[in-house]
N, C-alpha and C positions, 0 to 999 in steps of 0.2 A: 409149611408150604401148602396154599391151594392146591390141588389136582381139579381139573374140569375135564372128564369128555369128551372130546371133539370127534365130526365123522372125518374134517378136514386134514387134520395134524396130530392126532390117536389121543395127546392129552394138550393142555393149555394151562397154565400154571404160573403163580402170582403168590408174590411173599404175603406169610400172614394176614398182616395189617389191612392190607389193599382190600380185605372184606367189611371194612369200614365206607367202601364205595359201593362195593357189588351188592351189599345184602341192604344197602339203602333204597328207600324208597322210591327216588328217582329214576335209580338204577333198573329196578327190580319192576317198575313201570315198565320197561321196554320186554319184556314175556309178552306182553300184552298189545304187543304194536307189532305187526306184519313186517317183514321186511320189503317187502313187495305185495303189497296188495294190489288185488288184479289182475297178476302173473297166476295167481292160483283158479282164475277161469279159465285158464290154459292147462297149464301144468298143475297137475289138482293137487302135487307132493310139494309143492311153492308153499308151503305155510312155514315157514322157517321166519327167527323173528327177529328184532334191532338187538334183542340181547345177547345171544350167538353169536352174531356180528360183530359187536361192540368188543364182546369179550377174543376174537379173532385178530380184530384190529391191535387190541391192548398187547395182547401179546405176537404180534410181528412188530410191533412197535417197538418194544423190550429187546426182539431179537435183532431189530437192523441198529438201534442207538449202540449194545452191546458189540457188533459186530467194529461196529465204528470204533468204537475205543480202542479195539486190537488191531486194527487197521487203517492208524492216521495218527498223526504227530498232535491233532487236538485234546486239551485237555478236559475230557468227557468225565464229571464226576460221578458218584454213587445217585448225588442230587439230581445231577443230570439224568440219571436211569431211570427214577422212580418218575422224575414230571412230567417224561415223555410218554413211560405208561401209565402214567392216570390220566393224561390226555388224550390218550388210544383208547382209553377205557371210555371216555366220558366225551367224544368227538357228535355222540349221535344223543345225548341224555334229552336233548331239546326237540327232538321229532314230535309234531303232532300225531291225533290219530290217524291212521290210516299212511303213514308215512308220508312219501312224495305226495299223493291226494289230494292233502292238507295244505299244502302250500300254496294253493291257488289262492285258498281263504285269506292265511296269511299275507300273502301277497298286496291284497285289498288291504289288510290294515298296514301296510307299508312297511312287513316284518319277512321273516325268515326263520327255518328252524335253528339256524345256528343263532342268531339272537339271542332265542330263548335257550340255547346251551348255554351259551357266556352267564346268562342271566340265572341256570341254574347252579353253574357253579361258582359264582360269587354272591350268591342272595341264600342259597339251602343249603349246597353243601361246602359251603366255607370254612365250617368248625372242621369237619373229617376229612379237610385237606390240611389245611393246618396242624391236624394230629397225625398225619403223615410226616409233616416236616417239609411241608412243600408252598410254595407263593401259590397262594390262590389267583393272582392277577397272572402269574406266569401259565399257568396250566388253563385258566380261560384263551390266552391269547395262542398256545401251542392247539389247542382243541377245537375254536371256531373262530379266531382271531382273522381279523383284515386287514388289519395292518400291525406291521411289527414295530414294536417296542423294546420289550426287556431282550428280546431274543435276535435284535438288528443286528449285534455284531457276530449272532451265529445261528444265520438266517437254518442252516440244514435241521436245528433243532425241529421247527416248525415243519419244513420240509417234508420230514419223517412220515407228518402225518396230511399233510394236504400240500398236493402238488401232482404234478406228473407219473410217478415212480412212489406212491406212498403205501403203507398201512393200510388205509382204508380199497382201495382201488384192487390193492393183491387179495385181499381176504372176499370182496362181497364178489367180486368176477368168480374169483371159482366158488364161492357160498354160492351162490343163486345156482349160477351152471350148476352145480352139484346137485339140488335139489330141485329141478326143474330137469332135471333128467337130460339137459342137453350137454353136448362135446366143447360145447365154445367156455371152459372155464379151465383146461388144461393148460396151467401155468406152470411153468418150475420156478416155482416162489423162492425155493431154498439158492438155484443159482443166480438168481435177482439181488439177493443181499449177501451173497459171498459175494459178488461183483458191486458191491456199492462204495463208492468212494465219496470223501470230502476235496473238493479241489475250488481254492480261493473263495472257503468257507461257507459256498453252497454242495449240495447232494448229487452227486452224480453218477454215472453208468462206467464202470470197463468196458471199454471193445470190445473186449472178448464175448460180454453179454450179450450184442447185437442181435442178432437171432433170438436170443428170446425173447428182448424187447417188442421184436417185430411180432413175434405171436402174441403178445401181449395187446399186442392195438388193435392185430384182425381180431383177436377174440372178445376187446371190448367193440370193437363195430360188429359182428356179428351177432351179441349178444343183448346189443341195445336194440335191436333191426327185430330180433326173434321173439324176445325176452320182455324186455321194459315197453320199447315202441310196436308191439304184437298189438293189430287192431282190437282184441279182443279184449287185453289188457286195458288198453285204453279206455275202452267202449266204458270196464269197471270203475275204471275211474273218473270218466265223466259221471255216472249217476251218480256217484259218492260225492262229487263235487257239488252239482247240482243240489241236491238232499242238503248239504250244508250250507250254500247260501239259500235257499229256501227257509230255513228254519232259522236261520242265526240271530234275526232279531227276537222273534220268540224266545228262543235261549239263552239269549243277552248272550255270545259268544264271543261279540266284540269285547266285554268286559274283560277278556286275555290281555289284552293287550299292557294294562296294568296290572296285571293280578295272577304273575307266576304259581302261585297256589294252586288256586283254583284250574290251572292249564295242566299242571300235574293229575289232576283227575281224572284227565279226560284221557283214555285211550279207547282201542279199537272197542270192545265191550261196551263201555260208558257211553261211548257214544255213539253207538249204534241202538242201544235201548233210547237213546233219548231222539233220536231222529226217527223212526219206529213208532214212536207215541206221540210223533208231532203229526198234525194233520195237515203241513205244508211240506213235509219230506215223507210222509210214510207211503207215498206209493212208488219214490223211488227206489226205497229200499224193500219193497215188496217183490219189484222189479226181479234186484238181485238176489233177494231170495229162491228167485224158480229160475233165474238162470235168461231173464226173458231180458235178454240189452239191446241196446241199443244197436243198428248195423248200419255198417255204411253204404251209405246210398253213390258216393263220388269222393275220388282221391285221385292225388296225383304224389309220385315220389322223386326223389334223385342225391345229386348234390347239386347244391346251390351254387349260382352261376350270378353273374350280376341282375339279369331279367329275374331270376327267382328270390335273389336278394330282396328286391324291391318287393315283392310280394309276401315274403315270409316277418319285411321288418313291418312292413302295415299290421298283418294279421298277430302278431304279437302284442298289437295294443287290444287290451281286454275290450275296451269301449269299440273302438274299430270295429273288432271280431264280431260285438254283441250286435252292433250294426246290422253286419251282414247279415248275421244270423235273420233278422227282425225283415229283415227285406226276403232273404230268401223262404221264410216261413210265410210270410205275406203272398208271397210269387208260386206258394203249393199249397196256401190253405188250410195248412197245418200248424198248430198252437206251438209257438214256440218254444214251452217250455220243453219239448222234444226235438229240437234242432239245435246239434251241437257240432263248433269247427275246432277241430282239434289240429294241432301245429308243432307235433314230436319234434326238437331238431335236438343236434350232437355236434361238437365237433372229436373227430375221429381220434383227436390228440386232447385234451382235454388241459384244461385248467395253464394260468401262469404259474410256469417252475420258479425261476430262482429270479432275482432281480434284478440282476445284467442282461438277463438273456430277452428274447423275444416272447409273446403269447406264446403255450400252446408250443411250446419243443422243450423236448429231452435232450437234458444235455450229458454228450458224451464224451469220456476220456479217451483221448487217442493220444499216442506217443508218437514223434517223429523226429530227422535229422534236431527239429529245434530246440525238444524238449517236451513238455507235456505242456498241451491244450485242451481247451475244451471247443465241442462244435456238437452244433442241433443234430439230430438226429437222423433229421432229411436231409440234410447236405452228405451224408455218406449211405443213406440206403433210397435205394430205388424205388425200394418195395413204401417205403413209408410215404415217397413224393407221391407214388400214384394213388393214395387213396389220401390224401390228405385234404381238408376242408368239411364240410360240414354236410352227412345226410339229413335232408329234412324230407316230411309228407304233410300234407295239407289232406285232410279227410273230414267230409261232412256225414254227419250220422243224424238217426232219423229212427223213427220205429218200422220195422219190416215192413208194413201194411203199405208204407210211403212212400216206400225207399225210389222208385220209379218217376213219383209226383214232383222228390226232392231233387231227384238228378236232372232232372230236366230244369227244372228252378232251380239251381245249382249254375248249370251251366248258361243258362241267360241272365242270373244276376252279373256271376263272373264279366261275359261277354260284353255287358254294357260299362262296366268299369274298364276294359279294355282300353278302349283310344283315349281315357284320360292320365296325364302325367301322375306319377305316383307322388310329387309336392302335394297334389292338386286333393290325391284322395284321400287326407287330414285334415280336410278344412269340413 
């Protein structure tokens, strides 16, 4: 038996074999990749990393599929144990450097880090899943899959690990909270999956768990508000971002795109020497060297209403955004490549659960005169109607020197787009 350390759950622990995943390369890549990069300009104890995680996730994985088998008429095998935790294990194997950061890059080349999960677990570590005893096409599709296949007629398989109520969502809420030193990751994870049921073969909540669910939601909206969407954070992640498409043709970075190998090399280290010695990114990462980021010059917060709707789904287009940017840089005089509009949004319920249900709701077990049903979450709590839907902030940032130049140009580029129709401001 593995034993691991945790600060979360005192040990964490995995049969034998399973070190055929953890002490692989891939694996063993993730030490080397932040969990949160960004969050640690804030919270300076945030240096906690994908592989802590990963290995958090693997095992609340083991423990909700395990729970299931004693608590449901489904026939949950041995097989079934081990797919689910090497999927828990291997859910994050595909993160770029710098984690979320990265994604923007990605994005451009019309990928995602779970791509590159599927793609490392059926192109690298194919052999040492298979020496598990396990479908390599199943534990890609359990780990970063989008659509179900081998697992359609027992959707909670997948569930487990991406959804509403999964593995991944119990373990980084209170990981981050934990070491970022703040209150919003107090979960009781353990009565989360003592109350986890199968009902008409998707994943679901007890009643009885109700309240904790609810702390579960404030704690991930507060924690996204404090934590991830912290303008400071941000502010990190824009020059990381910046420094990255600055350099990437120098770097030929786009060559990821066909060349998982070579993607494997790169984490936070690697590539940060290599953006560092590039003379189109190294004065962003000089930047962050001394701490010296970006600040925002004008923002605005809330949840999104139809009026902000319309302005959150324009600025979402990277070309749009780069737009304004180029106009409002223009309108202060200031080089663009130091105007950046950053566009955090959430939804407060996160991700499609199960495949009957609606976006974005938990579904619950409740019992009555009829018998057992299931129902979203917000149809029986109050507390969930009222915060439901999506905070967003729209914030322009700028170098301190600006910041006054840019808020003023800031708000007269906004103000001239005002009286046109939002069809109109796509063309």
């Amino acid at each position: 038996m593995i034993l691991i350390k945790d600060p979360l759950y005192g040990y964490v622990s995995f049969n034998d074999d399973f070190s055929l995943i953890i002490d692989s390369k891939p694996f063993q890549r993730l030490r080397r990749i932040k969990q949160v990069f960004g969050s640690d300009f804030v919270y300076p104890s945030a240096n906690h990393t994908r592989f802590e995680h990963s290995l958090g996730v693997g095992f609340l994985a083991n423990k909700m599929i395990n729970h299931l088998r004693n608590n449901s008429n489904e026939d949950i095998t041995d097989e079934d144990i081990r797919t689910v935790t090497c999927a828990g294990l291997l859910h994050d194997v595909g993160h770029g450097p710098f984690s979320h950061a990265f994604e923007g890059f990605l994005a451009r080349l019309g990928m995602n880090h779970e791509d590159f999960s599927r793609r490392i677990i059926l192109e690298v570590l194919v052999d040492e899943i298979r020496r598990l005893g396990l479908d390599p096409e199943l534990v890609a599709e359990l780990a970063a899959g989008t659509r179900l296949k081998k697992s359609l007629d027992r959707p909670y398989l997948k569930q487990i690990i991406g959804s509403t109520i999964d593995a991944d969502k119990l373990d980084y809420l209170r990981r981050d909270s934990y070491h970022a030193g703040t209150a919003f990751g107090f979960i009781d994870v353990e009565r989360i999956i003592l109350h986890l049921r199968i009902f008409d073969k998707q994943l679901c909540i007890d009643e009885k768990a109700k309240q904790v669910i609810e702390s579960m939601i404030l704690g991930r909206a507060l924690a996204f508000e404090a934590i991830y969407y912290h303008k400071t954070s941000r502010a990190a992640q824009i020059l990381i971002d910046k420094a990255i498409n600055a350099a990437a043709d120098d770097l030929n970075l786009h060559e990821i795109k066909d060349d998982v190998i070579r993607y494997i090399e790169l984490d936070d280290y690697v590539t940060w020497a290599l953006l560092k010695n590039n003379a189109k990114s190294r004065d962003y990462i000089k930047m962050l060297e001394t701490r010296n980021l970006l600040k925002v010059a004008w923002e605005t917060t809330g949840i999104i209403d139809a009026k902000a709707k319309s302005i959150v789904n324009l600025l979402s287009s990277p070309k749009f955004r780069e737009n304004i940017e180029s106009l409002i840089a223009d309108a202060a005089g200031v080089d663009p490549k130091f105007i950046a509009i950053d566009l955090p949004t959430l939804p407060n319920i996160p991700y499609r659960h199960w495949i009957k249900g609606e976006p974005m709701q938990i579904p619950i077990l409740v019992k009555d005169n009829t018998g057992k049903r299931i129902v979203s979450l917000s149809k029986i709590s109050q507390f969930v109607r009222s915060i439901e839907g999506f905070f967003y902030a729209v914030r322009v940032y700028t170098l301190e020197k600006h910041r006054d130049t840019v808020k003023k140009a800031t708000l007269k580029t906004f103000s001239d787009f005002a009286s046109i129709r939002p069809e109109e401001m796509y063309v």
